[in-house]
N, C-alpha and C positions, 0 to 999 in steps of 0.2 A: 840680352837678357830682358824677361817684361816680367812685371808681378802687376797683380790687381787685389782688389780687398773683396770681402763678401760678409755680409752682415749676419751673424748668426743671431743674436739677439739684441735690443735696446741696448746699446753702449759698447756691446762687443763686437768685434770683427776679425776677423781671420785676412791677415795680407799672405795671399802665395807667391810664392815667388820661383817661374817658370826657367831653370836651367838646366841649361845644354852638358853633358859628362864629355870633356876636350880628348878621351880617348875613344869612346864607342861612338861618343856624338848621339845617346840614349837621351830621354829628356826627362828630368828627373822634376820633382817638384818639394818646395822646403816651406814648409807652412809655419809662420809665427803667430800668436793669440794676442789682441792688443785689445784695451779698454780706455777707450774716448770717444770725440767726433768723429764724423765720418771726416772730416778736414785734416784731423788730426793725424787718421789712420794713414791718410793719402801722401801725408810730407813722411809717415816712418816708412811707408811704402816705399817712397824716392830714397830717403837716406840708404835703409837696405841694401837698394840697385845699384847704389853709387860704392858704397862701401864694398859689394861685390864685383862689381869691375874692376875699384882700384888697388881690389886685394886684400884690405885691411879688416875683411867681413871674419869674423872669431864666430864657429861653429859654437852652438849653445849646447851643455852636454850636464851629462848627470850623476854627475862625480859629486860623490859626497867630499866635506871636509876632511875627514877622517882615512879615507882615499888618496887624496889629494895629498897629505904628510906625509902617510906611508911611503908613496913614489917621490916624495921629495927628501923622505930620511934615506933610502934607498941609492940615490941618486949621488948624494954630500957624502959620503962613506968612503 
């Protein structure tokens, strides 16, 4: 897996991050928005990489709270 950063503005950057899909073998790409150094951007860059090799990488999604009860009162029942 490789991701790199791209500076869209004074203190922001975009780390993409270039993966491979283990059934079509498609190459997908997961873009996160980060605000700091460019140094900064580079060590969340790595973490990323690392978290998604080792598997512990948690998809970021847009579940409200309110969502999130409902499938959990749902669930305990």
């Amino acid at each position: 897996m490789r991701g790199h950063i791209l500076e869209r503005s004074f203190g922001h950057w975009a780390i993409v991050l270039d993966i491979r899909d283990p059934e079509t073998g498609a190459r997908k790409r997961k873009c996160h928005s980060f605000r700091g150094t460019k140094r900064e951007a580079q060590i969340e860059c790595s973490r990323l990489i690392t978290e998604f090799n080792q598997g512990s990488y948690v998809e970021p999604s847009k579940t409200t709270l309110s969502m999130f009860l409902d499938r959990w009162l749902e669930q305990i029942k």
